[in-house]
C-alpha positions as YAML, in Angstrom:
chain: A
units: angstrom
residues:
- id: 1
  name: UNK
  ca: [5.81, 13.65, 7.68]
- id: 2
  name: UNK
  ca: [6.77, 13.61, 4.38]
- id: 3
  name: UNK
  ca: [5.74, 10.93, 2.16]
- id: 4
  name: UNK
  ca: [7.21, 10.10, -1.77]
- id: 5
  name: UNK
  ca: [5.27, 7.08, -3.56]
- id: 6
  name: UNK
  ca: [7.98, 5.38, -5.45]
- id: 7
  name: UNK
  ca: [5.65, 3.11, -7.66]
- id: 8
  name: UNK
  ca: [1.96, 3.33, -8.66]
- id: 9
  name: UNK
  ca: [1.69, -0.14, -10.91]
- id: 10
  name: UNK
  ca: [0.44, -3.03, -9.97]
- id: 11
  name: UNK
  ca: [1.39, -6.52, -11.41]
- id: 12
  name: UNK
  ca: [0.58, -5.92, -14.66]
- id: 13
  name: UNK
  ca: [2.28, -5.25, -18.39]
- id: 14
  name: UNK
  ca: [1.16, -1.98, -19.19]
- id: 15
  name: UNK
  ca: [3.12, 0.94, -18.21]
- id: 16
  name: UNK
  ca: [3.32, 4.92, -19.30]
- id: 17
  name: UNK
  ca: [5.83, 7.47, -18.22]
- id: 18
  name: UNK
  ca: [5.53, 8.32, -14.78]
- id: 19
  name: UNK
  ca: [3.26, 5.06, -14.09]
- id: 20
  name: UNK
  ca: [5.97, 2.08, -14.75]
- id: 21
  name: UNK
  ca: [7.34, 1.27, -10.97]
- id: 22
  name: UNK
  ca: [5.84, -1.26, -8.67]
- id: 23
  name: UNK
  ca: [5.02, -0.62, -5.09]
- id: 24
  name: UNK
  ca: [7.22, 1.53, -2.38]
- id: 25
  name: UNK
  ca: [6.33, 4.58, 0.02]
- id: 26
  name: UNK
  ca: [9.34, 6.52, 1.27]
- id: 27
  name: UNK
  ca: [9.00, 7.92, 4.68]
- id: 28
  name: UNK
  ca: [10.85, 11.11, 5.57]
- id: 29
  name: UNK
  ca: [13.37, 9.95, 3.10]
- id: 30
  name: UNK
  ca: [13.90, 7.07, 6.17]
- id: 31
  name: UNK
  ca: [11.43, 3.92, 6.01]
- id: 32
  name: UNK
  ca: [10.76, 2.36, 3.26]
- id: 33
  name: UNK
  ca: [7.32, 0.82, 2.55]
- id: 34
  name: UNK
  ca: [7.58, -2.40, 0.28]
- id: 35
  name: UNK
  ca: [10.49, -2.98, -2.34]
- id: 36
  name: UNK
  ca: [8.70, -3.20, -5.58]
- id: 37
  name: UNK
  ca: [11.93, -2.36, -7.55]
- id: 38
  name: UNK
  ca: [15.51, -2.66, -6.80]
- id: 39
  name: UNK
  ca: [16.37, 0.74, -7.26]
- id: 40
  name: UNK
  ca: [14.52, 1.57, -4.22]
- id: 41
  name: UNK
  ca: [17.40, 0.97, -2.42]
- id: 42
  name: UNK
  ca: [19.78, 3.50, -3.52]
- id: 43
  name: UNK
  ca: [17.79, 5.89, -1.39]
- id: 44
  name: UNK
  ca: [19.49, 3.67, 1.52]
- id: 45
  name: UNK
  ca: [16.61, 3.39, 3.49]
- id: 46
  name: UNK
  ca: [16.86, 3.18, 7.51]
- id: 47
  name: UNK
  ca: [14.28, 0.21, 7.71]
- id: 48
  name: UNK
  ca: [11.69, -1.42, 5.54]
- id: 49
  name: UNK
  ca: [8.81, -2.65, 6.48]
- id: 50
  name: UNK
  ca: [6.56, -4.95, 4.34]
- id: 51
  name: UNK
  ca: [2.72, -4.74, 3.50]
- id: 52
  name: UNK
  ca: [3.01, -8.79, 2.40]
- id: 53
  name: UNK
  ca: [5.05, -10.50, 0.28]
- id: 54
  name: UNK
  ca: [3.70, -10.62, -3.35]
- id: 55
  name: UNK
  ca: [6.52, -9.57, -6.22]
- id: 56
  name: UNK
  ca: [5.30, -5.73, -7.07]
- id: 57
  name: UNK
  ca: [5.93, -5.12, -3.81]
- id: 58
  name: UNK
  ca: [9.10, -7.62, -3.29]
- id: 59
  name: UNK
  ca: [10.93, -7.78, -6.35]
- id: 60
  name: UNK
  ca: [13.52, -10.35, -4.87]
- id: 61
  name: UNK
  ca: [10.64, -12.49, -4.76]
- id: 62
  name: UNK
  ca: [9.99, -14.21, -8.38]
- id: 63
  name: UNK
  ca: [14.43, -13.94, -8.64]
- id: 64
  name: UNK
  ca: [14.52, -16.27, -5.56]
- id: 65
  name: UNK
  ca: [16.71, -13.83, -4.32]
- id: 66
  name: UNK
  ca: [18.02, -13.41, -0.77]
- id: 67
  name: UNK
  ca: [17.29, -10.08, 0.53]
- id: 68
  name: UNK
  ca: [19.00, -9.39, 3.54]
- id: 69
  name: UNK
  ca: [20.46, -5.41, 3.52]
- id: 70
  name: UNK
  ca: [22.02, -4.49, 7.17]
- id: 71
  name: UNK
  ca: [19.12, -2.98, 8.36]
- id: 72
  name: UNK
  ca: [15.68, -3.70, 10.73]
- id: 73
  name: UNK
  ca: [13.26, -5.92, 8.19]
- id: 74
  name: UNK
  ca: [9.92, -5.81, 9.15]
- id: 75
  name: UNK
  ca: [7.15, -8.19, 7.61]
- id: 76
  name: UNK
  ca: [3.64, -9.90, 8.73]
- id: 77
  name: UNK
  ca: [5.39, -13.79, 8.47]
- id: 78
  name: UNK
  ca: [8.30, -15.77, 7.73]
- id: 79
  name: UNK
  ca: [9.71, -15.63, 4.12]
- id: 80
  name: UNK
  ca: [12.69, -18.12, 2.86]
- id: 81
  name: UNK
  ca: [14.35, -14.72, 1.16]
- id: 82
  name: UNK
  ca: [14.52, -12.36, 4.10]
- id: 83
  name: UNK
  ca: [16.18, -14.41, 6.80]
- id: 84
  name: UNK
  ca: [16.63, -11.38, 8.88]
- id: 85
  name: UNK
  ca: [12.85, -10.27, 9.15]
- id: 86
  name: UNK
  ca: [11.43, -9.52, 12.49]
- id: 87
  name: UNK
  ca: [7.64, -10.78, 12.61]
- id: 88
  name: UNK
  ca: [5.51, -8.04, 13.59]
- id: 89
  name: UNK
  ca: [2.94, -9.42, 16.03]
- id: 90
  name: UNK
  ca: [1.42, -5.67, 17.17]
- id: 91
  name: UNK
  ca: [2.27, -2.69, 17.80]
- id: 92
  name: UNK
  ca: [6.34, -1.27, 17.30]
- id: 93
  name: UNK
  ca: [8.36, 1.47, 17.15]
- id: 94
  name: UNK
  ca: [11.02, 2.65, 14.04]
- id: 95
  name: UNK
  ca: [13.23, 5.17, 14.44]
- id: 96
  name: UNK
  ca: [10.43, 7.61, 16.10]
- id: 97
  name: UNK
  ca: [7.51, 6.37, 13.45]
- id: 98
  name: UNK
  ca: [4.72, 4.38, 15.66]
- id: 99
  name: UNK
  ca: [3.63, 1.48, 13.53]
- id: 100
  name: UNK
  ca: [-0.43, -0.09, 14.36]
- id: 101
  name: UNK
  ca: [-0.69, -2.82, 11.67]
- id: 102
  name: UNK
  ca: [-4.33, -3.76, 10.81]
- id: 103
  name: UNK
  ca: [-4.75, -7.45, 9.24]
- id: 104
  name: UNK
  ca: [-6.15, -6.92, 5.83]
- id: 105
  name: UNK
  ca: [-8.08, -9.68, 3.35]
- id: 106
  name: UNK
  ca: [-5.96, -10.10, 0.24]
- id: 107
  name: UNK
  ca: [-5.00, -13.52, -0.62]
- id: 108
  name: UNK
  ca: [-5.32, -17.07, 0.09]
- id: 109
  name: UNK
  ca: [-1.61, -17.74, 0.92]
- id: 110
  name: UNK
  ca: [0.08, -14.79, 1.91]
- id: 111
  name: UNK
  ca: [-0.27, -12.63, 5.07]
- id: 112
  name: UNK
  ca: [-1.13, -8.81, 4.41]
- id: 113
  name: UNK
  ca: [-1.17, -6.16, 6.48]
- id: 114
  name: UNK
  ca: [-1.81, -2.26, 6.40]
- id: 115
  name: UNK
  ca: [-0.47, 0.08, 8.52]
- id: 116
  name: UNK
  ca: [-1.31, 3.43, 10.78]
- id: 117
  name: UNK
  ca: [1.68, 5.13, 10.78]
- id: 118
  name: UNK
  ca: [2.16, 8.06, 13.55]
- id: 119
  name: UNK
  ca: [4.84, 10.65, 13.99]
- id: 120
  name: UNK
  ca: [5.04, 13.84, 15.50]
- id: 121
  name: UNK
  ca: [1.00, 14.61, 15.74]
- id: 122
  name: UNK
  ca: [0.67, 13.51, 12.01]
- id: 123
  name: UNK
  ca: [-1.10, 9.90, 10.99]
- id: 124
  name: UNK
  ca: [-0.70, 8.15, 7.77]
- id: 125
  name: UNK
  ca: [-3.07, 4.72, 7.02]
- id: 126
  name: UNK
  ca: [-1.04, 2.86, 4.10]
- id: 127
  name: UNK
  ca: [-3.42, -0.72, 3.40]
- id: 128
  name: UNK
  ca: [-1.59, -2.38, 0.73]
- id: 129
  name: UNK
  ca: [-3.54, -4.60, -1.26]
- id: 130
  name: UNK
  ca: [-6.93, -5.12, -0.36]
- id: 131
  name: UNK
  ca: [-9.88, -7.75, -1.13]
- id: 132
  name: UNK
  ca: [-11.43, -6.28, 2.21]
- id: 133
  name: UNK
  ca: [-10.71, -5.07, 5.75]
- id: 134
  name: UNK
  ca: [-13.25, -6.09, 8.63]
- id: 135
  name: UNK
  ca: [-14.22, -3.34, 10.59]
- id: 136
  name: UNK
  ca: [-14.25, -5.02, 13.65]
- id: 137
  name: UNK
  ca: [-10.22, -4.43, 12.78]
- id: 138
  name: UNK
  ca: [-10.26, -0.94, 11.99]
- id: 139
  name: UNK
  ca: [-11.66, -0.40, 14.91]
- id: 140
  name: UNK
  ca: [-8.45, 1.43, 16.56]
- id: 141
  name: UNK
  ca: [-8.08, 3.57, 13.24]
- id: 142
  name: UNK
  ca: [-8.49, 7.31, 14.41]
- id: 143
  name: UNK
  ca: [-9.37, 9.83, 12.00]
- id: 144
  name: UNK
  ca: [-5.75, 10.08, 9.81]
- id: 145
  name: UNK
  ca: [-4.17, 12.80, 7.74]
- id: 146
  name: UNK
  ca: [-3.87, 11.08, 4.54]
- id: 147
  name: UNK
  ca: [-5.16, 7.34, 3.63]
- id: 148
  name: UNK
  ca: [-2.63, 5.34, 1.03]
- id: 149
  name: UNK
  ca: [-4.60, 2.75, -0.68]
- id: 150
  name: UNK
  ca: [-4.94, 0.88, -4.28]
- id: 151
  name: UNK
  ca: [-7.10, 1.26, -7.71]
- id: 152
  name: UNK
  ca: [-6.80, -2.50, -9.22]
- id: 153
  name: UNK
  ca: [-10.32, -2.12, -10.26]
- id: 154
  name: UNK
  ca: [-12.41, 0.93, -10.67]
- id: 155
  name: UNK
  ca: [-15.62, -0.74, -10.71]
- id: 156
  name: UNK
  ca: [-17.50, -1.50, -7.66]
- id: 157
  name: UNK
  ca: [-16.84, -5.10, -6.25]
- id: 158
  name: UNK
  ca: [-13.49, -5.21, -8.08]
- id: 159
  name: UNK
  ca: [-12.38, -8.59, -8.59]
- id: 160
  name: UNK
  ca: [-13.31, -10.86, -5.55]
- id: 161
  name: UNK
  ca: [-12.88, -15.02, -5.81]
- id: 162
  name: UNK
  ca: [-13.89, -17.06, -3.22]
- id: 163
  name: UNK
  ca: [-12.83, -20.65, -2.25]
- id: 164
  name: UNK
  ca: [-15.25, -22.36, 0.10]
- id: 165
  name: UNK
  ca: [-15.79, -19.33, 2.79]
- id: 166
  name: UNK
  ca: [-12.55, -17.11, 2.04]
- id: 167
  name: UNK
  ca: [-12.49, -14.16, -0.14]
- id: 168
  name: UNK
  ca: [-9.22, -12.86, -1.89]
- id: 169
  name: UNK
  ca: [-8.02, -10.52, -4.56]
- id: 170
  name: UNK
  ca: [-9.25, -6.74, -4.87]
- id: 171
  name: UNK
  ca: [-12.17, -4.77, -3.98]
- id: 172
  name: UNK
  ca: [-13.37, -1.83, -6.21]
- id: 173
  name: UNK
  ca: [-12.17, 2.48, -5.49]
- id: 174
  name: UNK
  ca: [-15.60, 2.32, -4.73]
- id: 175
  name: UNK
  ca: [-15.39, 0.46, -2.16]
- id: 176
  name: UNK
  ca: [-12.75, 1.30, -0.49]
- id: 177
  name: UNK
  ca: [-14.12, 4.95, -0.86]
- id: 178
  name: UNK
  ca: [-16.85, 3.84, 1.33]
- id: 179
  name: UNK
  ca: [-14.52, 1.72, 3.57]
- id: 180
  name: UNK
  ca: [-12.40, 4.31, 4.07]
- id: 181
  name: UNK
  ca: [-13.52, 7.74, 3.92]
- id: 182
  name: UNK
  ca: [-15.15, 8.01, 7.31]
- id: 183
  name: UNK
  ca: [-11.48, 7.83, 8.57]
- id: 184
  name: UNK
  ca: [-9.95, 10.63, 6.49]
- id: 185
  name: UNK
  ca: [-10.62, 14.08, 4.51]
- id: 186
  name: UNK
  ca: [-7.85, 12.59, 1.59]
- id: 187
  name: UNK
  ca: [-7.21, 9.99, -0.30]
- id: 188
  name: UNK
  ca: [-4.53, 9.10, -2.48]
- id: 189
  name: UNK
  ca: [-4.25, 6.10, -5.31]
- id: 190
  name: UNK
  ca: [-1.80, 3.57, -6.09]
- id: 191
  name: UNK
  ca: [-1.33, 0.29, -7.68]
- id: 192
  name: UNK
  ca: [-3.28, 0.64, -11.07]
- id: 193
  name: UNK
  ca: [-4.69, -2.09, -13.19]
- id: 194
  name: UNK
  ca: [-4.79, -2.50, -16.67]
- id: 195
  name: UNK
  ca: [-7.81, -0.43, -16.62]
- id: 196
  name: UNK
  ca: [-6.11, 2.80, -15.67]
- id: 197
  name: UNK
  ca: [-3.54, 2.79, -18.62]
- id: 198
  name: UNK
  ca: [-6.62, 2.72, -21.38]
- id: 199
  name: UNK
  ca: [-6.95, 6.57, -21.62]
- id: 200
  name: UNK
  ca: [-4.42, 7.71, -18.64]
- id: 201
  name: UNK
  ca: [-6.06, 11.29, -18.28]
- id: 202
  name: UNK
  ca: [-9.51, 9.76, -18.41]
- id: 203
  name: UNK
  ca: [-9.35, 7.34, -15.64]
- id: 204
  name: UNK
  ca: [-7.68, 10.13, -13.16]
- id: 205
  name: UNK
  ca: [-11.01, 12.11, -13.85]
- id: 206
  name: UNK
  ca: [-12.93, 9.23, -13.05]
- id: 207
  name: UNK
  ca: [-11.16, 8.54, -10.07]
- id: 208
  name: UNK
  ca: [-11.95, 12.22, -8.67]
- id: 209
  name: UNK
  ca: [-15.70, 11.70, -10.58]
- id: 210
  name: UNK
  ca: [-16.01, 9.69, -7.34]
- id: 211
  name: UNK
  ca: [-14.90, 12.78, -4.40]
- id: 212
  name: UNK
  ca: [-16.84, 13.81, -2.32]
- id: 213
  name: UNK
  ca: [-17.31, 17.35, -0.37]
- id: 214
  name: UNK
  ca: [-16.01, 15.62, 2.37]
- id: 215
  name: UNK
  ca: [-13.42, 13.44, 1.28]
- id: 216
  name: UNK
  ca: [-10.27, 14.33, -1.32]
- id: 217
  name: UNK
  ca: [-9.76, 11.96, -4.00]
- id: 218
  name: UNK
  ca: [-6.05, 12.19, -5.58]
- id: 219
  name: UNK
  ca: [-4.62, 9.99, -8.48]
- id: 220
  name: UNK
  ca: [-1.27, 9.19, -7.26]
- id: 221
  name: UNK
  ca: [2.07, 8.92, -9.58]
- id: 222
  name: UNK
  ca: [5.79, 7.92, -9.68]
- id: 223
  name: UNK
  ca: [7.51, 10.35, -7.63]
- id: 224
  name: UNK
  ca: [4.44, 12.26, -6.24]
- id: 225
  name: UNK
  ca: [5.21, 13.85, -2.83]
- id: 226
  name: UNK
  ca: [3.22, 14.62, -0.07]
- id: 227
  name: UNK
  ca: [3.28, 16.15, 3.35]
- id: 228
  name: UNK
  ca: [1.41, 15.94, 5.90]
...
């Protein structure tokens, strides 16, 4: 499987060359992973399936645009814009890729998912945006070949708010590190803060400051391509 991140900001203002698009994954140069920009589309994607609906990773979304391209939409609820989605209630099948989605914490009003993505032998675990998975849900996550996730916040405990006993926003690298890493030898980052954009070649060292002998730690970029 061959895997090119599109987009490695988050919703923020600051940008730098090679760090300036929102949120997409390109599949085999066939599934699209979240629509952060609208030039995503030119690569004419054979489906696109959605993490959740926030605007870095739906641009149509703050336009009030309809988005409705001739091909299979997939998304974890309804959305006004994308008449055409198909609700994903477990597990499905694209075009030969095996999708497991795992509910992920994130925020108050929007459904999120992440997804274990299987073809051919390989497994990819994209999570999207994260204030926290439960591991009671990651539960059916096998060890995978590569583990997508984000870097809002590089300190530990990110930024979590709570109203009355629901948490939502972003967790910390750290955490996810710890979250995660049982579940994979590498790990590639996505969806910087403002944090990251400070001293660029600084905060990629302290993002691999935190690797481990057993686990990979890889600052992703716009246009980085992978294979697994």
């Amino acid at each position: 499987m061959k895997i090119k991140i599109l987009g490695t900001r988050g919703k923020i203002e600051p940008k730098a060359p090679h760090y300036t698009n929102h949120t997409g994954f390109l599949l085999d140069e066939r599934i699209l992973i979240d629509v952060g920009e609208p030039v995503y589309m030119d690569h004419k994607p054979e489906a696109i399936i959605f993490t959740h609906f926030h605007p870095d990773h739906a641009y149509f979304v703050p336009e009030k645009e309809i988005f409705s391209p001739k091909i299979p939409l997939f998304g974890p609820e309804e959305h006004e814009l994308v008449p055409n989605l198909k609700i994903i209630t477990g597990k499905f099948h694209v075009n030969g890729y095996k999708f497991t989605p795992i509910p992920v914490i994130h925020a108050l009003k929007l459904k999120s998912l992440a997804y274990l993505i299987e073809k051919d032998g390989t497994k990819l675990f994209i999570t999207g945006d994260v204030a926290w998975i439960e591991k009671a849900n990651l539960a059916e996550l096998p060890r995978v070949d590569l583990v997508i996730t984000e870097a809002s916040f590089i300190r530990k405990g990110g930024m979590i708010r709570r109203k009355k006993d629901r948490i939502f926003g972003h967790t910390g690298v750290p955490d996810l590190i710890r979250l995660l890493s049982p579940y994979t030898n590498k790990m590639v980052f996505t969806h910087y803060g403002t944090w990251f954009f400070e001293n660029i070649n600084e905060s990629k060292k302290m993002i691999r400051e935190l690797q481990t002998e057993e686990t990979e730690l890889i600052p992703g970029y716009d246009g980085m391509e992978l294979e697994i």
